[in-house]
PDB file of N, CA, C and O in Angstrom:
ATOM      1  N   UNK A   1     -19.161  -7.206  -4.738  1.00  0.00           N
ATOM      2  CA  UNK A   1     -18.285  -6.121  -5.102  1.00  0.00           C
ATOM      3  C   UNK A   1     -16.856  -6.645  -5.093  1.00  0.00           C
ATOM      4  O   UNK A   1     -16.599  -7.641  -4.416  1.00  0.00           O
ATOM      5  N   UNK A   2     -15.861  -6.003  -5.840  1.00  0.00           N
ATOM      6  CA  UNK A   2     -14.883  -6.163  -6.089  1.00  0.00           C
ATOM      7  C   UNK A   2     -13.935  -5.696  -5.450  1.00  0.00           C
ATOM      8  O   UNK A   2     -14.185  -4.514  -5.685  1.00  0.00           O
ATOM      9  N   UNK A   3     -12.576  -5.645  -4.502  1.00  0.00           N
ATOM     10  CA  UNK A   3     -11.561  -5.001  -3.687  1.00  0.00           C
ATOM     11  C   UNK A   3     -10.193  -5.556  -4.495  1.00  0.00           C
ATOM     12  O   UNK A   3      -9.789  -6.624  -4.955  1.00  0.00           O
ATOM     13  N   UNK A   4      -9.721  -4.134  -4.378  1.00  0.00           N
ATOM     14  CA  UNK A   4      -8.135  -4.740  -4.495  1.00  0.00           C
ATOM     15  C   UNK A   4      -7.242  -4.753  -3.214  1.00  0.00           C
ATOM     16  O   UNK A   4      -7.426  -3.906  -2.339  1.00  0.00           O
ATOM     17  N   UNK A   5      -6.403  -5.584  -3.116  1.00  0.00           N
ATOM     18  CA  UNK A   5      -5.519  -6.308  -1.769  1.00  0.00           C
ATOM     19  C   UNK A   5      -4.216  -6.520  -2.667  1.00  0.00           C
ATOM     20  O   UNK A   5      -4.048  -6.870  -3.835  1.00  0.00           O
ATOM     21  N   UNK A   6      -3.091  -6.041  -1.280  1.00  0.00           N
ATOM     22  CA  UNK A   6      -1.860  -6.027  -1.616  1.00  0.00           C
ATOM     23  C   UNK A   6      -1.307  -7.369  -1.752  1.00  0.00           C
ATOM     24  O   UNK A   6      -0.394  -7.747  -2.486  1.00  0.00           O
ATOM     25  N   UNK A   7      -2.101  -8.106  -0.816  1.00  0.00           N
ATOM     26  CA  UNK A   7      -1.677  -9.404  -0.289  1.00  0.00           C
ATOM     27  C   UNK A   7      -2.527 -10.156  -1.338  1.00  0.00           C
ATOM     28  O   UNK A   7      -1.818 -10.805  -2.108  1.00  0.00           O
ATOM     29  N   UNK A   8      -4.143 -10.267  -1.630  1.00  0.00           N
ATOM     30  CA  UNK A   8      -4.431 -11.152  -2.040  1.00  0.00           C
ATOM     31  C   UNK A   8      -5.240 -10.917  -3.646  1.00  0.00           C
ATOM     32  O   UNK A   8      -6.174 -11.517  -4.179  1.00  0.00           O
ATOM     33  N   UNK A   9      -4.371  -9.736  -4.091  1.00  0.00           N
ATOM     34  CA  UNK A   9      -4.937  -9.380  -5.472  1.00  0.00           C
ATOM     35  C   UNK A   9      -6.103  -9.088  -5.262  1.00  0.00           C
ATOM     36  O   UNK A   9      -6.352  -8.505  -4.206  1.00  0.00           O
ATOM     37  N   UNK A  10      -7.138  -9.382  -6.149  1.00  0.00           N
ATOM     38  CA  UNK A  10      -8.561  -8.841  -6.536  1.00  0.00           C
ATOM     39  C   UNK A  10      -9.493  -9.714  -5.979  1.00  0.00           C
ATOM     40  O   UNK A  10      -9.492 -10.915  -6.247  1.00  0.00           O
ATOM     41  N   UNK A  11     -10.114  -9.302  -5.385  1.00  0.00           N
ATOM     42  CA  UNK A  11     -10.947 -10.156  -4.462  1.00  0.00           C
ATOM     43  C   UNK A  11     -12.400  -9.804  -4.443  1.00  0.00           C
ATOM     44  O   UNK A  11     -12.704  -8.617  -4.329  1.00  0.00           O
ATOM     45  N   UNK A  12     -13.492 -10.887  -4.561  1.00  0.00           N
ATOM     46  CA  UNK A  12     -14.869 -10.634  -4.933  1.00  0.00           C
ATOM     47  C   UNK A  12     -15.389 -10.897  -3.070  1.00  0.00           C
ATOM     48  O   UNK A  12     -15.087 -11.895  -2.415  1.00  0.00           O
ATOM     49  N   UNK A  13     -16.022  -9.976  -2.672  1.00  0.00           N
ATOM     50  CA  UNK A  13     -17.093  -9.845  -1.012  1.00  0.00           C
ATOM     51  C   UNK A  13     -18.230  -9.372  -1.236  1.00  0.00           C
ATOM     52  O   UNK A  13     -18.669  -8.486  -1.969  1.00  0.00           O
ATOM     53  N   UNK A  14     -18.603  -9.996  -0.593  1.00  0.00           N
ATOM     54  CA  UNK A  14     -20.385  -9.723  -0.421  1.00  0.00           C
ATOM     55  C   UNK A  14     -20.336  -8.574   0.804  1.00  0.00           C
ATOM     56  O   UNK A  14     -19.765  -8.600   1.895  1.00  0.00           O
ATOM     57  N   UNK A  15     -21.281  -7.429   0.083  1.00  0.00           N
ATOM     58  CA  UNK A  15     -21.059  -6.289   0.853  1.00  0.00           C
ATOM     59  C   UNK A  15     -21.647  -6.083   1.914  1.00  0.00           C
ATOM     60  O   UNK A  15     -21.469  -5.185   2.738  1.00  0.00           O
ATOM     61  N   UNK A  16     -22.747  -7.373   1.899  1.00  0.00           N
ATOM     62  CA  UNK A  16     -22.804  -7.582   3.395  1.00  0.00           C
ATOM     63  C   UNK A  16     -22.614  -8.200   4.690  1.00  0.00           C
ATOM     64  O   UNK A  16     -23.292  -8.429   5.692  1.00  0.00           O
ATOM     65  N   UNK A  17     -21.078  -8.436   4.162  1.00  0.00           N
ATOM     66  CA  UNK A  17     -20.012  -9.162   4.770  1.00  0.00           C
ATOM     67  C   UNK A  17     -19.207  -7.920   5.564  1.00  0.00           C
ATOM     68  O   UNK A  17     -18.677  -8.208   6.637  1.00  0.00           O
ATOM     69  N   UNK A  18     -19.135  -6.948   5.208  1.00  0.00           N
ATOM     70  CA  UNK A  18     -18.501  -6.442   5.330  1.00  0.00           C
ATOM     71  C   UNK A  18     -18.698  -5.379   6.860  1.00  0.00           C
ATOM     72  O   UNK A  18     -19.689  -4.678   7.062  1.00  0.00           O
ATOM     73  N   UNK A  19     -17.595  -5.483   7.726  1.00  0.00           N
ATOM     74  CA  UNK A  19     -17.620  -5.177   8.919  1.00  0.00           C
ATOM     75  C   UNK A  19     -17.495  -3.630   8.935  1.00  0.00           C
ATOM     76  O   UNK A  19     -16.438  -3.248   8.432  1.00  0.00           O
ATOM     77  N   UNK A  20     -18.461  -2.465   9.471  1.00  0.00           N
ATOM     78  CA  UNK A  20     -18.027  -0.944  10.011  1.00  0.00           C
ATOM     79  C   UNK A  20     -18.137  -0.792  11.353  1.00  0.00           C
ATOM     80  O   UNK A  20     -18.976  -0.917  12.245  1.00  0.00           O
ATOM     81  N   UNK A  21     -16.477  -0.335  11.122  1.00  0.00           N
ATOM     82  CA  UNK A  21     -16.105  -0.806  13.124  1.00  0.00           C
ATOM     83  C   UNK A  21     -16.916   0.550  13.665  1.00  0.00           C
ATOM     84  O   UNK A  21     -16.770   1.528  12.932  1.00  0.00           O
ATOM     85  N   UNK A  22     -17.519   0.688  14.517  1.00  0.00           N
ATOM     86  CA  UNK A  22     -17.987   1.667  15.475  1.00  0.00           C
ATOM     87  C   UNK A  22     -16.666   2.509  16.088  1.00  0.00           C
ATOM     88  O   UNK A  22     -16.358   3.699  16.030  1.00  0.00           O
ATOM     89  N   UNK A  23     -16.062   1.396  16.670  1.00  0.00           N
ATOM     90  CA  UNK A  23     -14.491   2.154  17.090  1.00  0.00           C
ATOM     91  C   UNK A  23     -13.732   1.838  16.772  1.00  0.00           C
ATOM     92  O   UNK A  23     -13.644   0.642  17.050  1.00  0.00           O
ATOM     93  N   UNK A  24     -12.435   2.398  15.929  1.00  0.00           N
ATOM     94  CA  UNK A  24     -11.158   2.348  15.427  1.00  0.00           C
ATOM     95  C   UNK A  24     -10.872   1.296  15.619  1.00  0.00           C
ATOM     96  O   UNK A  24     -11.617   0.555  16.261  1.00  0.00           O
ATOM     97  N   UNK A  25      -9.739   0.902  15.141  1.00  0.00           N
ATOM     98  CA  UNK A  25      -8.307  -0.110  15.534  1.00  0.00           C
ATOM     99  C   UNK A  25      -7.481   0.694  15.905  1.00  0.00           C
ATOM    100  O   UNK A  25      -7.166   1.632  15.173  1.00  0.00           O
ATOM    101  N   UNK A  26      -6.853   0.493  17.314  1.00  0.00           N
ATOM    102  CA  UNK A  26      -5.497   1.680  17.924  1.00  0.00           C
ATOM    103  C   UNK A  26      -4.897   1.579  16.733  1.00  0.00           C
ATOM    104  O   UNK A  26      -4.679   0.615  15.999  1.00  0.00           O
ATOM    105  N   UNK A  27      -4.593   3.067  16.629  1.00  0.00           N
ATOM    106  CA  UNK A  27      -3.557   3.367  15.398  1.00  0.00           C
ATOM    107  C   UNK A  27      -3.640   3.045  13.628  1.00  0.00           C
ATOM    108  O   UNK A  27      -2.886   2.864  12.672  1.00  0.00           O
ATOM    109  N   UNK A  28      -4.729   3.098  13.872  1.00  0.00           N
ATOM    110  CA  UNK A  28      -5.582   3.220  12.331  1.00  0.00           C
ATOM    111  C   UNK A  28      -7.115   3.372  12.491  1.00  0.00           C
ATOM    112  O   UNK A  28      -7.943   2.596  12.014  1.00  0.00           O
ATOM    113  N   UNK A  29      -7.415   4.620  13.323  1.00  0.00           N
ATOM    114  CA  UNK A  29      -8.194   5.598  13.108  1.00  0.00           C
ATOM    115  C   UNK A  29      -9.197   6.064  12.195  1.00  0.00           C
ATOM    116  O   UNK A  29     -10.350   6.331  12.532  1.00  0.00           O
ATOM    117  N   UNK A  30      -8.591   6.185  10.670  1.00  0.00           N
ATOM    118  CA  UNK A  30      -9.179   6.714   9.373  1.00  0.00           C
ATOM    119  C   UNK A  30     -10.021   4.937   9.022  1.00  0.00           C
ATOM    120  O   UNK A  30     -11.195   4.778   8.690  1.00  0.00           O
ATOM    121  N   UNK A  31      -9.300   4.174   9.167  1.00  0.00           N
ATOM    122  CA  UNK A  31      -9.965   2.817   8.613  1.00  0.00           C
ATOM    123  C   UNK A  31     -10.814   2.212   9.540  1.00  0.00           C
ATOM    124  O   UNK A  31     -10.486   1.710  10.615  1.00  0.00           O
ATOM    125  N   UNK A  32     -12.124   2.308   8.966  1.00  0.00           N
ATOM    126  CA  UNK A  32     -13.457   1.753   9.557  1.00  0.00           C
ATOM    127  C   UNK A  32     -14.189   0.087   8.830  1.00  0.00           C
ATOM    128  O   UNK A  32     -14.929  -0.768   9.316  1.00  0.00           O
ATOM    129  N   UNK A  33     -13.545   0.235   7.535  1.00  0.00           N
ATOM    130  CA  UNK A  33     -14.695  -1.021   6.886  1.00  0.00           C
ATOM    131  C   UNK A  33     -13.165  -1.708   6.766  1.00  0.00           C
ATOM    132  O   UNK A  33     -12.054  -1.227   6.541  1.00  0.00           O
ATOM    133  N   UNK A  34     -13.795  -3.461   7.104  1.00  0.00           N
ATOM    134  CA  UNK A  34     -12.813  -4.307   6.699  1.00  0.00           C
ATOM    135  C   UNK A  34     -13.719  -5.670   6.470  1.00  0.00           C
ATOM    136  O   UNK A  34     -14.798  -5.863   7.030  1.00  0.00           O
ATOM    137  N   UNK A  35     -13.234  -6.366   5.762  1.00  0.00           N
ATOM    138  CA  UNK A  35     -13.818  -7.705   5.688  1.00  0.00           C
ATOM    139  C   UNK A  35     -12.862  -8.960   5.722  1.00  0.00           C
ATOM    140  O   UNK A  35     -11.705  -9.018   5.305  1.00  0.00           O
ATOM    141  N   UNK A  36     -13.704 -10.070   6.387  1.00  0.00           N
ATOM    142  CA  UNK A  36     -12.843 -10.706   6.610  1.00  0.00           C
ATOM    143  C   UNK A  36     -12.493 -11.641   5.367  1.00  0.00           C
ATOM    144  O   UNK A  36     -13.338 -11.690   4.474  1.00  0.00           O
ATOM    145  N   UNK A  37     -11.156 -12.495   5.208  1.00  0.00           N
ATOM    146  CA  UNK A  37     -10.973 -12.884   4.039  1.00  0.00           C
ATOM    147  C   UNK A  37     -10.540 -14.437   4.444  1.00  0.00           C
ATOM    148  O   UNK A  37      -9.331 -14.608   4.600  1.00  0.00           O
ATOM    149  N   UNK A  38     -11.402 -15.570   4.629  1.00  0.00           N
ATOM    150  CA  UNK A  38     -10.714 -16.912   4.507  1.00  0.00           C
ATOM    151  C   UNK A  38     -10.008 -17.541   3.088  1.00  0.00           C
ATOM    152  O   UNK A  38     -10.595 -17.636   2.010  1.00  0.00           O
ATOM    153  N   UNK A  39      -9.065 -17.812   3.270  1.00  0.00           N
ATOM    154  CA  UNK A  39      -8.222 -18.467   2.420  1.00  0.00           C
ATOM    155  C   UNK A  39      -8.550 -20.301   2.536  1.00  0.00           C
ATOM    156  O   UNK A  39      -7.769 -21.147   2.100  1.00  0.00           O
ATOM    157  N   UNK A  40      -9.625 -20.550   3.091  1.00  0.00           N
ATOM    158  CA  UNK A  40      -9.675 -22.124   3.162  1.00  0.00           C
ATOM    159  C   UNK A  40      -9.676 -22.491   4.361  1.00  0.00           C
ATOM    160  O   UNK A  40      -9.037 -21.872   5.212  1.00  0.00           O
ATOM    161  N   UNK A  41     -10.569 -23.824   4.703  1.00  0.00           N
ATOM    162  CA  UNK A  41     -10.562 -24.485   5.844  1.00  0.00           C
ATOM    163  C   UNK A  41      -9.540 -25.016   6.169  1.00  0.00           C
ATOM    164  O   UNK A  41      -9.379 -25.248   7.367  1.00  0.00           O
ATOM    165  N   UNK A  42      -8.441 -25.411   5.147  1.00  0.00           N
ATOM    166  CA  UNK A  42      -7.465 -25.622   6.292  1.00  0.00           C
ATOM    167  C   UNK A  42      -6.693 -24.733   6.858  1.00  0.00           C
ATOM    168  O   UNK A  42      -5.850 -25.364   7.495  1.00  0.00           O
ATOM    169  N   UNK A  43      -6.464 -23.209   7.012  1.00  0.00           N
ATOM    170  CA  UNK A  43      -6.423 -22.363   7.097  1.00  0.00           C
ATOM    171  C   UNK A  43      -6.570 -21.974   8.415  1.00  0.00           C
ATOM    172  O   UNK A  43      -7.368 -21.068   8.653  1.00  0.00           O
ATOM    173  N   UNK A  44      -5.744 -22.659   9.615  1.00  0.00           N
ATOM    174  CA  UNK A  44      -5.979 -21.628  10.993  1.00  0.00           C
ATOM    175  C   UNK A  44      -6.519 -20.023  10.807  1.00  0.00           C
ATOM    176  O   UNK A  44      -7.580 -19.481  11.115  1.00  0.00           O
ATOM    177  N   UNK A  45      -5.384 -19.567  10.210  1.00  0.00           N
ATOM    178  CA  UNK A  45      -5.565 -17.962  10.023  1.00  0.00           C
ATOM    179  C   UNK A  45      -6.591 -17.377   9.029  1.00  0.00           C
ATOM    180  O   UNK A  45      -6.500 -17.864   7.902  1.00  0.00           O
ATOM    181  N   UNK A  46      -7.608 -16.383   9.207  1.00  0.00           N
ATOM    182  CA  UNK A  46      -8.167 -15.973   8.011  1.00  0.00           C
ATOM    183  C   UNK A  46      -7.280 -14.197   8.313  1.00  0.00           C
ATOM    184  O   UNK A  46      -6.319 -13.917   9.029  1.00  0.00           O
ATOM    185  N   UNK A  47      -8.081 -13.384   7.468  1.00  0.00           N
ATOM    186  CA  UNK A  47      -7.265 -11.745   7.048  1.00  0.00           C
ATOM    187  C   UNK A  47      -8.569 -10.867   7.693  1.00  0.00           C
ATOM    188  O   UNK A  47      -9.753 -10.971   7.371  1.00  0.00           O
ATOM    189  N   UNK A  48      -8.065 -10.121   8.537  1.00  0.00           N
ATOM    190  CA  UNK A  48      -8.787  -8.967   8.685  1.00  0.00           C
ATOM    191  C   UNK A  48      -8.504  -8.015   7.590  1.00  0.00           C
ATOM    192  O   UNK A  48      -7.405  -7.472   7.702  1.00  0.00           O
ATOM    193  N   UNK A  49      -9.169  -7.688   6.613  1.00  0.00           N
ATOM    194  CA  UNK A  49      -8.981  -6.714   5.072  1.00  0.00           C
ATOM    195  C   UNK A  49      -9.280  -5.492   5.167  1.00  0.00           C
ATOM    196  O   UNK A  49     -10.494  -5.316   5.267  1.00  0.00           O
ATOM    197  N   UNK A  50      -8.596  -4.474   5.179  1.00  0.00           N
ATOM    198  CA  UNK A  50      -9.384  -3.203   5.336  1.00  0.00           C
ATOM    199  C   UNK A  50     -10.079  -3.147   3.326  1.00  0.00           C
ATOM    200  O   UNK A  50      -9.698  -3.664   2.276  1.00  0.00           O
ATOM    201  N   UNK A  51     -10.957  -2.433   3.635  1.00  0.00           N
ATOM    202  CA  UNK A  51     -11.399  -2.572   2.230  1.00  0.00           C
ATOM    203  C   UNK A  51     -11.479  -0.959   1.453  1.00  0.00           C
ATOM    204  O   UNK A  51     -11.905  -0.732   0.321  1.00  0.00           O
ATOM    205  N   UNK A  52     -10.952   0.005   2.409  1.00  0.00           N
ATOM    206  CA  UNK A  52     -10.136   1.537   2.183  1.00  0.00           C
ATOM    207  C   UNK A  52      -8.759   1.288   1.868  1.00  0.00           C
ATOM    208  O   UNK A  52      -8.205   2.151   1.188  1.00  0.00           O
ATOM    209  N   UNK A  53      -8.137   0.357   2.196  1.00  0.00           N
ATOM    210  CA  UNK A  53      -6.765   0.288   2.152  1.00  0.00           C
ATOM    211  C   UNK A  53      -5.920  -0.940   1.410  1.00  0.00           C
ATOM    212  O   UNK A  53      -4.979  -1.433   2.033  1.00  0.00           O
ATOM    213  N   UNK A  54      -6.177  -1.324   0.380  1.00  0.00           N
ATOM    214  CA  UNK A  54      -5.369  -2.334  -0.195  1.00  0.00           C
ATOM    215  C   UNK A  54      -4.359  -2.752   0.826  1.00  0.00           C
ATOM    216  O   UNK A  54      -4.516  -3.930   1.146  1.00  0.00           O
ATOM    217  N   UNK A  55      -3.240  -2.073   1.517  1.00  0.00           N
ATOM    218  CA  UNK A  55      -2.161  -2.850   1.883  1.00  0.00           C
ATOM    219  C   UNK A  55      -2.706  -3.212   3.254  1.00  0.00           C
ATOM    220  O   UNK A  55      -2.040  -4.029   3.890  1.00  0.00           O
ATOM    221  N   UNK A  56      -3.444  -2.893   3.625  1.00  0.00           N
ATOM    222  CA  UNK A  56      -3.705  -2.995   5.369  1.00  0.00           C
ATOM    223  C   UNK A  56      -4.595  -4.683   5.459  1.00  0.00           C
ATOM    224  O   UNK A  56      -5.704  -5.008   5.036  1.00  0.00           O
ATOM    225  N   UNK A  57      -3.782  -5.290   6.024  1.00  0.00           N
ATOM    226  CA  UNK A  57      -4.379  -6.457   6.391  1.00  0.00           C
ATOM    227  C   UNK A  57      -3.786  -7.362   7.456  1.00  0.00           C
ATOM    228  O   UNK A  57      -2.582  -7.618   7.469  1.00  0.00           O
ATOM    229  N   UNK A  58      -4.737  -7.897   8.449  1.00  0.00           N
ATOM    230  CA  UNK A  58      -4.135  -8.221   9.770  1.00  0.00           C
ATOM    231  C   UNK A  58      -4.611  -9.826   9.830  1.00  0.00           C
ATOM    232  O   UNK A  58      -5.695 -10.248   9.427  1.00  0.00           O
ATOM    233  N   UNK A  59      -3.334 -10.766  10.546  1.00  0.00           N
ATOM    234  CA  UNK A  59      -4.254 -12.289  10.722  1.00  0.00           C
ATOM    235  C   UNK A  59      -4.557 -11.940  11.866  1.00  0.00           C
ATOM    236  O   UNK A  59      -3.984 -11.236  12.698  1.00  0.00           O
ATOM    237  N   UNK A  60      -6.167 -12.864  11.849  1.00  0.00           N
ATOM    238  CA  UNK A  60      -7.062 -13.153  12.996  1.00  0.00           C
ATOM    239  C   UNK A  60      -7.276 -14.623  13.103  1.00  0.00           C
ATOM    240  O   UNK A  60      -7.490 -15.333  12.120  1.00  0.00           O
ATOM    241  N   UNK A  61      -7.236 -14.894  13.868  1.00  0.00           N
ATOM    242  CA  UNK A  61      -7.829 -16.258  14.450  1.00  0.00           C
ATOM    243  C   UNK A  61      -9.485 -16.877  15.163  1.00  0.00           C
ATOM    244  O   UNK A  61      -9.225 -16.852  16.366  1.00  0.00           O
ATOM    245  N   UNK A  62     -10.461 -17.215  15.083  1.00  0.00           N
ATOM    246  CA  UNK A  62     -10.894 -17.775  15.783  1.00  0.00           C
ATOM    247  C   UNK A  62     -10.321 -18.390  17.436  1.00  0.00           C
ATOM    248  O   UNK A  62      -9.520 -19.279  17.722  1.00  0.00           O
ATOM    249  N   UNK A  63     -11.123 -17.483  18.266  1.00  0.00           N
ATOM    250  CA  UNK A  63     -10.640 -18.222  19.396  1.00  0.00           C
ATOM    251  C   UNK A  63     -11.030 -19.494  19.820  1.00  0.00           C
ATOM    252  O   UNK A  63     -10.381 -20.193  20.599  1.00  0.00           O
ATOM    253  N   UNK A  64     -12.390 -19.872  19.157  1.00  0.00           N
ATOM    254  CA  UNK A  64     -12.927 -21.226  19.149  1.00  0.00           C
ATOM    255  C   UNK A  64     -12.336 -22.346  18.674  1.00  0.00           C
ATOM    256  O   UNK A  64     -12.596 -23.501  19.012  1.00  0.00           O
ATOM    257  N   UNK A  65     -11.296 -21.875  17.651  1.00  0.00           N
ATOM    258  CA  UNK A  65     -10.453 -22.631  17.084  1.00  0.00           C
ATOM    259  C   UNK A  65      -9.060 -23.265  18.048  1.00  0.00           C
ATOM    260  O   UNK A  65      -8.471 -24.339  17.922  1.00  0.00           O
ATOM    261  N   UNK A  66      -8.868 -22.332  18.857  1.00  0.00           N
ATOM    262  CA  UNK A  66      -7.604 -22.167  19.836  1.00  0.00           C
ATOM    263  C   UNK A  66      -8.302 -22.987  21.404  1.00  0.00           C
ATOM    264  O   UNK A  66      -7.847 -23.820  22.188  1.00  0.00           O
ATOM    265  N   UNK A  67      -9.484 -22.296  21.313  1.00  0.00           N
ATOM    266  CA  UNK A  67      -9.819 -22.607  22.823  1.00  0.00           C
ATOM    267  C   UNK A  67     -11.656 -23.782  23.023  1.00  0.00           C
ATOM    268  O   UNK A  67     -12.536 -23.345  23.765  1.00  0.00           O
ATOM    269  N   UNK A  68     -11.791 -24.646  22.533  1.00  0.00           N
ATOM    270  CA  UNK A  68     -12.957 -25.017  22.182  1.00  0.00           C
ATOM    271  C   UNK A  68     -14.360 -24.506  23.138  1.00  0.00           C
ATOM    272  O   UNK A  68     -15.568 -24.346  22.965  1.00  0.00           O
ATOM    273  N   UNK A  69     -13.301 -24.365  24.291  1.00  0.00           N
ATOM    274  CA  UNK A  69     -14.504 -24.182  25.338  1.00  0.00           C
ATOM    275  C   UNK A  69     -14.711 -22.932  26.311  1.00  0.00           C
ATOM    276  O   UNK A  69     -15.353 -22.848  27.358  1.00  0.00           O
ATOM    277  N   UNK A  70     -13.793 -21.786  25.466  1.00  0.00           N
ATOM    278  CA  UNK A  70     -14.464 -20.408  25.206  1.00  0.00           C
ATOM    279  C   UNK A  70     -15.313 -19.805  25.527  1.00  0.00           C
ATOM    280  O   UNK A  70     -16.181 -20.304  24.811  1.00  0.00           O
ATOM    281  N   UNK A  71     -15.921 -18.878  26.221  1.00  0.00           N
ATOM    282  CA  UNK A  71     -17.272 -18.014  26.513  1.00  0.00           C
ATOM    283  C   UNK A  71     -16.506 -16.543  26.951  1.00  0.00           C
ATOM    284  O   UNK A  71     -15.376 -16.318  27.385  1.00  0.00           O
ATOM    285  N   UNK A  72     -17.467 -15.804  26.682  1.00  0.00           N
ATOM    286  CA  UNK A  72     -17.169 -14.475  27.061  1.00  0.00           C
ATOM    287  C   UNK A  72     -18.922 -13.903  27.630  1.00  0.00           C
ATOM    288  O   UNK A  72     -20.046 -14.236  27.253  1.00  0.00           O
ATOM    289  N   UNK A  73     -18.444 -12.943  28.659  1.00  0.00           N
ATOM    290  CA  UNK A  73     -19.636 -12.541  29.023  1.00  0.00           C
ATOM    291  C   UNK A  73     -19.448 -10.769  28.628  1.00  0.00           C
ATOM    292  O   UNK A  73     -18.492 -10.150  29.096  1.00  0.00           O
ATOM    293  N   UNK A  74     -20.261 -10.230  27.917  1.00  0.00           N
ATOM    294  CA  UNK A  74     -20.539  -8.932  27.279  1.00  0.00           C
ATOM    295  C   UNK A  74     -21.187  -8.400  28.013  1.00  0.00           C
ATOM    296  O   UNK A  74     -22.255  -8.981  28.205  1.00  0.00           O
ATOM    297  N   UNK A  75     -20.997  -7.185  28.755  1.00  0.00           N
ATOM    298  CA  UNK A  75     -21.932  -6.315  29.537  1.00  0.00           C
ATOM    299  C   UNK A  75     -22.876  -5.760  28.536  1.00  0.00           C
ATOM    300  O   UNK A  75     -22.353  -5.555  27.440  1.00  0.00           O
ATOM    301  N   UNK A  76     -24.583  -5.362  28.673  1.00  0.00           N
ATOM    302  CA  UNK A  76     -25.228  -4.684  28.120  1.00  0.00           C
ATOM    303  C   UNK A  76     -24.741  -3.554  27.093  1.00  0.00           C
ATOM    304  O   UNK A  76     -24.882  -3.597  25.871  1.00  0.00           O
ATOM    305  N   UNK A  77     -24.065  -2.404  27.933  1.00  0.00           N
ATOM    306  CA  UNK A  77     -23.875  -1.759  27.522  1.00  0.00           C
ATOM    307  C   UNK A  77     -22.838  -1.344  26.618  1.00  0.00           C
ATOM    308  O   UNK A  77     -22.753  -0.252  26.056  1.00  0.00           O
ATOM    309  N   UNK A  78     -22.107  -2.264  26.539  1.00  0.00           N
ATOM    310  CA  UNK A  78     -21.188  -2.886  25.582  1.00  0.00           C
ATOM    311  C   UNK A  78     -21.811  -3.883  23.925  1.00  0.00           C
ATOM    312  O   UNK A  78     -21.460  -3.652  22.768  1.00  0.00           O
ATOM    313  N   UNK A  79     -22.756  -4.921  24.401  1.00  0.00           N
ATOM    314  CA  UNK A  79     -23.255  -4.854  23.233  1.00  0.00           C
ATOM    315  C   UNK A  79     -24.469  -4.101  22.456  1.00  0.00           C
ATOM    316  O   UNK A  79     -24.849  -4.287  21.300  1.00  0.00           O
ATOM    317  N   UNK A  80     -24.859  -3.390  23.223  1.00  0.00           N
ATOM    318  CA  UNK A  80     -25.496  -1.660  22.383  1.00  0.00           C
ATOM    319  C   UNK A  80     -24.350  -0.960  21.412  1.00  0.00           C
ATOM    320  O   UNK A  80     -24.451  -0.939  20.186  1.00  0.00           O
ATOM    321  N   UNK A  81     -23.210  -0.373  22.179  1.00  0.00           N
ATOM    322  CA  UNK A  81     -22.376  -0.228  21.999  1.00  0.00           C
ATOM    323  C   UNK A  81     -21.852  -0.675  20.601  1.00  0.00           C
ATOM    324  O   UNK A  81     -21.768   0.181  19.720  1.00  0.00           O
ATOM    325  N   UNK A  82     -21.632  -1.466  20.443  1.00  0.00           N
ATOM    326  CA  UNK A  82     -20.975  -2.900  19.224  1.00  0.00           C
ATOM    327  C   UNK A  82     -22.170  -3.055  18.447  1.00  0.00           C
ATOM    328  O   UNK A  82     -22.051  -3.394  17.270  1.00  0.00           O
ATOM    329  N   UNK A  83     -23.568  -2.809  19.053  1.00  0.00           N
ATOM    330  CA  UNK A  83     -24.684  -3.365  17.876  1.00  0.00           C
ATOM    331  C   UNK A  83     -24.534  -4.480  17.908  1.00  0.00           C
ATOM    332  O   UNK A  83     -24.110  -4.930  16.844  1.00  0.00           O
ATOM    333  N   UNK A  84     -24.699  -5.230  18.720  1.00  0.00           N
ATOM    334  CA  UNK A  84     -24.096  -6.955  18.413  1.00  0.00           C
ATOM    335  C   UNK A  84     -25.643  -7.329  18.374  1.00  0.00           C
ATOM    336  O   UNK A  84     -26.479  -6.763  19.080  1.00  0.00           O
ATOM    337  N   UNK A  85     -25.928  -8.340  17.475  1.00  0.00           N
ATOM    338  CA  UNK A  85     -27.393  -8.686  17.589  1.00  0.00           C
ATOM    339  C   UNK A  85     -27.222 -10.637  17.485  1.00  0.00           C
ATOM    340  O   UNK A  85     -28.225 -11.348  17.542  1.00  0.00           O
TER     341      UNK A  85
END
């Protein structure tokens, strides 16, 4: 499918790429679907895209990228929560 972006014009995503947050982003509420958008491996930063909102787009980082040796521990009920599979 096809999105338009303020930032990166017309952009082709696979729609099942595409992230529906369970819970908001503080302070953007109404926006649930976003996908992420790499611009290239050399590319520290990729785009969190809302895909309701042409102008709404946030950099994200990989923390694996920042921190190689990284772990997080997720309580149960947290990844129910998230649907994390």
């Amino acid at each position: 499918m096809k999105i338009q972006t303020v930032k990166f014009g017309e952009v082709e995503i696979e729609e099942n790429r595409i992230f529906d947050f369970v819970l908001p982003i503080i302070g953007f509420n109404e926006m649930k679907k976003f996908v992420i958008i790499d611009l290239g491996e050399d590319n520290f930063f990729k785009w969190l895209q809302s895909v309701e909102d042409p102008a709404l787009a946030f950099p994200v980082i990989s923390i694996f990228n920042a921190f190689v040796d990284y772990s997080i521990d997720i309580t149960d009920d947290i990844v129910d929560k998230l649907k994390i599979k």
